[in-house]
N, C-alpha and C positions, 0 to 999 in steps of 0.2 A: 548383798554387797561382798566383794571379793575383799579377804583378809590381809590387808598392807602386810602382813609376813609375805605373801605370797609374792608379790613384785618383789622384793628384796631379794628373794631366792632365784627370782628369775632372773634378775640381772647380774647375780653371781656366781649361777652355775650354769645358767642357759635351759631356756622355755623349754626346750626338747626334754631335760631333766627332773622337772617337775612336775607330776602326774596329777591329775583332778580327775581326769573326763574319763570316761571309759571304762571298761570294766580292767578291776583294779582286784581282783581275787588273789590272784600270785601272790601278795604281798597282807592283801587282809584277809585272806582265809589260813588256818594251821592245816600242816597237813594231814592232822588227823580229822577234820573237818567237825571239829567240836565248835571251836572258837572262830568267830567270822566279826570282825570290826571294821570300821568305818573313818579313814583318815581324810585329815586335813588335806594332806599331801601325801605323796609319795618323791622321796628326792632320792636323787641319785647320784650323789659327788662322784668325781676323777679323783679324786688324790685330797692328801691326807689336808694337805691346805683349806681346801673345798667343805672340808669337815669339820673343818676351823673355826672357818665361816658360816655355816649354817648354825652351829652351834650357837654361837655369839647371838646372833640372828633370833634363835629361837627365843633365846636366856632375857635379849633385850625386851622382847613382846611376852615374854611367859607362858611360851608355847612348851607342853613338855613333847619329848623327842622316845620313839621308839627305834633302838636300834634290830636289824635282821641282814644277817648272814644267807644264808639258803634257805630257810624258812620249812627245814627238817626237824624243830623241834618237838616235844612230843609233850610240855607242859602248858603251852599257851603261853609261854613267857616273850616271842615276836611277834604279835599281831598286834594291831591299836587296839583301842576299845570303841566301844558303837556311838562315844558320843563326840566324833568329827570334826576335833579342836587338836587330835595328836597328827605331829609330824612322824610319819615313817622314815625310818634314816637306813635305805638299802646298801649296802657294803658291795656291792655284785659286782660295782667297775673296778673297784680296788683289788684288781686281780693278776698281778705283776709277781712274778717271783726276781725279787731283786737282787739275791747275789747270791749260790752257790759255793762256799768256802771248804773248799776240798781237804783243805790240810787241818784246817782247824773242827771238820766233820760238823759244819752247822751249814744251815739256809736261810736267809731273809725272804720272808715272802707276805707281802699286803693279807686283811682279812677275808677278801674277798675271793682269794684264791682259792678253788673248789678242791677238794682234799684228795682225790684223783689224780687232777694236772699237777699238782705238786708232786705227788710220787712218782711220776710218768717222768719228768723234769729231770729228777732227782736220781730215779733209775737209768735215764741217759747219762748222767755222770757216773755212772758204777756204783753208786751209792744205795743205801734203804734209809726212808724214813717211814719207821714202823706203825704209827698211828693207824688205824684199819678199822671201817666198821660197814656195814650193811647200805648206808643214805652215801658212802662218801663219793658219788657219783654228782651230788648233789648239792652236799653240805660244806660248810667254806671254814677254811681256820680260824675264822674270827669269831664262827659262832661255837665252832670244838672246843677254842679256851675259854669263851665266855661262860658255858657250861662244862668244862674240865672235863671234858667226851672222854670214854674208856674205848669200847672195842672188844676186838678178840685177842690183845695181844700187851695186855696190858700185865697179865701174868713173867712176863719176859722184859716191858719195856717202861711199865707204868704210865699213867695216866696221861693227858693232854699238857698238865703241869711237870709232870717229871722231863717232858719233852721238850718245854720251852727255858730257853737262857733267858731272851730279854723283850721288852713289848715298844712299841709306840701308844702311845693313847691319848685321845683329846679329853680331858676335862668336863667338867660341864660350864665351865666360865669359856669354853673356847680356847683354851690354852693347851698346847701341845707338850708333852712329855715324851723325850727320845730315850727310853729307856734299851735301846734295842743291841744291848752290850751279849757277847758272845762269848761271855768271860764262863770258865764253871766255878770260879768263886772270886768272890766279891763279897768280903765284909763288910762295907761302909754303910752301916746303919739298918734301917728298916728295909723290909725286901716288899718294893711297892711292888714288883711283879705277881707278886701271890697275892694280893687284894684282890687283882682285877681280874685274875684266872676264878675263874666259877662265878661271879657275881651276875651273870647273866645281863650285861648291861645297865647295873641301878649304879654303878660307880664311875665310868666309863666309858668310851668308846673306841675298844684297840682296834687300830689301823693297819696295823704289820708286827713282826714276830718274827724274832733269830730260834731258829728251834735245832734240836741236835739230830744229826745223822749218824748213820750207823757203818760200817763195812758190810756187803751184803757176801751173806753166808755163800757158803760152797755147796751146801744141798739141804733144799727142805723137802721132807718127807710128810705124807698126811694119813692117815688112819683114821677107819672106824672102827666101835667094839661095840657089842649090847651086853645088858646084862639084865637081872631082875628086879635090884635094889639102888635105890639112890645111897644107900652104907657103902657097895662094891662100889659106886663109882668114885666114890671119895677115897676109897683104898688103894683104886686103880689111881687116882692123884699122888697118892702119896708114894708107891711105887716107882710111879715118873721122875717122880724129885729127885728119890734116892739115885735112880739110876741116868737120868738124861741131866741131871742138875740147871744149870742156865740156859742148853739146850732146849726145852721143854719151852715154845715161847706158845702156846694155846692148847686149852684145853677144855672145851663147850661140853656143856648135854643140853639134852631133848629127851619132854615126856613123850611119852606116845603118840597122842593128840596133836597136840605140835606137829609132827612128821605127817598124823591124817590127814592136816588140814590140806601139808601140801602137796602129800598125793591129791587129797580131792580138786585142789584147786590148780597145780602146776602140774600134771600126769607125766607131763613129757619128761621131768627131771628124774633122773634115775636114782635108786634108792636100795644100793648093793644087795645089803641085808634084808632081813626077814623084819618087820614089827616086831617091836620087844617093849617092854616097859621102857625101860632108858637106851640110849644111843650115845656114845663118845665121839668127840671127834677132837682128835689129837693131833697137833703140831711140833713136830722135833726140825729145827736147826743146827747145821754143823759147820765147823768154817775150818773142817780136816777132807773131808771126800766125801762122796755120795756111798762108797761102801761102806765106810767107817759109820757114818749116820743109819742105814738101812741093818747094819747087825747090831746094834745097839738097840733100833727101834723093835725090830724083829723079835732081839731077846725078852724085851719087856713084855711084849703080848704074848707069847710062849707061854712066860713064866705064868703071867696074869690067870690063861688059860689052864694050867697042870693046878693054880691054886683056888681055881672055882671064880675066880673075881668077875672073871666075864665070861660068857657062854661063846660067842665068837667073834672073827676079826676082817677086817678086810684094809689092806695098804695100797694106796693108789700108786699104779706103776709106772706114772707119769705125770709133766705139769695140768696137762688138761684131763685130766682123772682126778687128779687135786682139786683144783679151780671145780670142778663139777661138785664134787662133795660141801664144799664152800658154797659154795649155790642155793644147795638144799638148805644149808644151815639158814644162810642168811635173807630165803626165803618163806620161813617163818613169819614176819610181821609181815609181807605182803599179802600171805594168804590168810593169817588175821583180819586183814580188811578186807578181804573180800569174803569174810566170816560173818562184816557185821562188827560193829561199834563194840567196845568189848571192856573190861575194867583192867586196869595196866597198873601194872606195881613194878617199878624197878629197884629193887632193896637190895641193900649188903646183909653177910654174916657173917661172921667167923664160918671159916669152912667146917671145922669140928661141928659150930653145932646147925650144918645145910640139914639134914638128914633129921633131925630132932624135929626144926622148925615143918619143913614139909609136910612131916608124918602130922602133927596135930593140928597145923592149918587145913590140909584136905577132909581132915577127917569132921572138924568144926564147921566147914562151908559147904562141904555135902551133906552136915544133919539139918544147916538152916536152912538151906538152897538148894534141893534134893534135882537131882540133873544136869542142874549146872558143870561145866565143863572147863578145866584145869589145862590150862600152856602152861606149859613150866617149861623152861629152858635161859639157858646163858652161859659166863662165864662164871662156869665152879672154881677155875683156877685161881680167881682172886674173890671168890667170893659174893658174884653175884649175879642173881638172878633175877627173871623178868618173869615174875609168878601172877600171869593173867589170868581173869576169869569173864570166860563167854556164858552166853546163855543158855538155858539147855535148851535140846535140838525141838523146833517148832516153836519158840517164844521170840519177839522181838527185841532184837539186839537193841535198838536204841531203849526201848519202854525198861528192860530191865536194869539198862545201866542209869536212867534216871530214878528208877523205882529202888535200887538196890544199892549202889555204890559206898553210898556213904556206912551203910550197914558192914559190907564186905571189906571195905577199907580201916575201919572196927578192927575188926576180927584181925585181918593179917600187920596189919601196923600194932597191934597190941603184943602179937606174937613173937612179929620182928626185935621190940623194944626189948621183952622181955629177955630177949638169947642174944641181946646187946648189939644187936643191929643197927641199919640206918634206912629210915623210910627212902631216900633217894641217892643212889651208888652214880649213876653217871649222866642221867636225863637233866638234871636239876630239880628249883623249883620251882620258879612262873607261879603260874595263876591256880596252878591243881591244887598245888600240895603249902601253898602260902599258909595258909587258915591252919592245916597240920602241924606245920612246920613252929609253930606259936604253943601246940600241945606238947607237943614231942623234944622241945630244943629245951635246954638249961635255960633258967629266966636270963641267969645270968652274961650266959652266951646271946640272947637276943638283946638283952640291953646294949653288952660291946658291939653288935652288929650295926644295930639301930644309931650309935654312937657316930659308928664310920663311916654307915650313909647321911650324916646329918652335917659330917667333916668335911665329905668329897661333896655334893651335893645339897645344900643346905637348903635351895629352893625348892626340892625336889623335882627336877624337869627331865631326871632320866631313868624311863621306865618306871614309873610312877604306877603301886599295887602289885611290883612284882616280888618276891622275895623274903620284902620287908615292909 
């Protein structure tokens, strides 16, 4: 018998919007093809009203509600689950950028806005809004702040929160909050904006987002360097600082491995340098001239080189020389999966102690898992890395990651903790790292948490098992 939620949705968002029949993957499969679930529905609101309504709608039957954006994320935290009583609440129409404020250097733009056509928008206005990552081709603003997405560029611009002034969001009673103030301060009271940034939808469902824009630079320049030690590369950071100071807005590496995968798997993308242990790949911005930028850049790698830090360099001598090197990076997790199923850790550190952590995590997971095979790479400039582990070469990638994970997540979450890290830097935490997240957190920190979902959501109908 068909679930009376489901005529209700039909008659106020229109049949065409409500999905049952068909194959329904986009939406209940993750894209790492771990998590595959099974919805009630799939709906598809117009506008923020629509989301009003379905909400209410659900709240009244006690239907809980999954919210997804692009359906790029990387913990299981947008997919239902396999037992086909959850509404899917896809954000994909709400995809409007609704007003462009030139003087005031901000954007309104719905959640559904794909984080591409937002730049692309925005970049027609003379503008930069610098948020920047590998999916955003794909991935929507609603689900960047839902998980407080980082990027490559977060060393210069900070996080998906440092980005956002003000939100719209529906409740879980169906009530609407216009938070979407443009203001960069506002002291009146609690700052509901930062609850709802990272909560991954358990508090929530933001609609649209005034976020800040930038003046786009006079010249970005991009570089690579290799060297032998994850120690030099962290020198070669602190060098940058000194000398490009706020200039300096990206600053990645890559193990070896990492770049093997994507020779073996992307051949055609070019890859200047020679293999080396590690790879940089550096971003300087300038908003004086493109020469003023290129001797500044220049001198740093010089120096780098006369003081042993890196062995050598190469500076693209064009946008489309840039954008290539960019490629490679951010082809990495594609040729991951085509590696095969793999164990994923996206962790913070103090930069001081990257170089400690690495050295006795590699060395613990090669004596217990001899072959096994180390991606290491990400953003060192703020501190975090994406320290995967594959299987080693002729074992099955899925059998080891069911056979092994929880073992290897052991090991490098114990490590992490210890050098005062954070198991999850900019992925979230969904359904992977929930269970963790209950070892690793202050009691007392999960109580306040527990407290706030129990404030915003009492019935708990949104995203229910994620988080919290």
């Amino acid at each position: 018998m068909t679930h009376p939620l489901l005529h209700i949705l039909r008659e106020r968002i229109g049949t065409a919007q409500v999905l049952t029949e068909g194959d329904l993957s986009a939406w209940e499969l993750d894209w790492r093809r771990r998590w595959r679930g099974r919805a009630l529905a799939v709906v598809r609101p117009g506008s923020t009203a629509e989301v009003a309504d379905i909400l209410r709608a659900c709240a009244a039957h006690g239907v809980t509600v999954v919210p997804q954006g692009g359906n790029t994320g990387l913990v299981g935290g947008g997919v239902p689950d396999d037992s086909g009583t959850q509404v899917l609440l896809s954000l994909s129409r709400l995809n409007r950028v609704r007003r462009i404020d030139a003087a005031n250097l901000t954007v309104t733009a719905e959640a559904g806005c794909v984080l591409q056509a937002l730049q692309a928008q925005v970049e027609e206005a003379g503008l930069l809004f610098p948020l920047s990552m590998a999916s955003q081709g794909s991935c929507t603003i609603g689900g960047n702040l839902a998980t407080n997405a980082g990027g490559t560029q977060v060393l210069r611009y900070g996080n998906a929160r440092e980005l956002c002034l003000g939100l719209e969001v529906v409740n879980a009673a169906g009530e609407v909050w216009d938070g979407l103030s443009g203001l960069r301060k506002d002291n009146t009271g609690y700052d509901l904006r930062d609850l709802f940034i990272g909560s991954e939808g358990t508090l929530g469902v933001i609609t649209a987002a005034t976020l800040k824009l930038y003046p786009r630079p006079a010249a970005a320049l991009t570089a690579l360097a290799i060297c032998d030690r994850l120690e030099q590369c962290v020198e070669l950071l602190g060098r940058a600082h000194g000398l490009l100071g706020a200039g300096l807005t990206g600053f990645e590496v890559m193990n070896r491995f990492s770049l093997e995968l994507v020779r073996r798997h992307f051949p055609a993308l070019p890859q200047p340098l020679p293999p080396a242990a590690w790879t940089i790949l550096i971003e300087h911005a300038d908003h004086e001239s493109e020469a003023h930028a290129r001797a500044r850049f220049e001198a740093l790698l010089a120096d780098a080189l006369d003081a042993g830090a890196i062995t050598d360099a190469a500076v693209a001598e064009s946008l489309s020389q840039a954008q290539a090197l960019w490629h490679v990076r951010e082809s990495i997790p594609l040729a991951q999966s085509e590696e095969g199923l793999n164990i994923k850790h996206d962790i913070s550190l103090p930069v001081s102690a990257i170089a400690a952590f690495a050295g006795e995590a590699d060395a613990q997971l090669q004596s217990r898992w001899p072959g096994m095979r180390l991606v290491n790479f990400g953003h060192l400039g703020d501190g975090n890395l994406h320290y995967n582990v594959q299987a080693p070469a002729g074992v099955d990638p899925a059998l080891f990651l069911q056979t092994h994970e929880a073992g290897v997540n052991q090991v490098v979450y114990d490590l992490v903790q210890r050098h005062g890290g954070s198991i999850s830097a900019e992925h979230g935490v969904g359904v992977l790292k929930r269970d963790e997240l209950v070892q690793r957190k202050p009691a007392v920190a999960m109580t306040m948490m527990r407290a706030i979902k129990q404030a915003l959501d009492p019935s708990g109908l949104l995203n229910p098992g994620r988080v919290v």
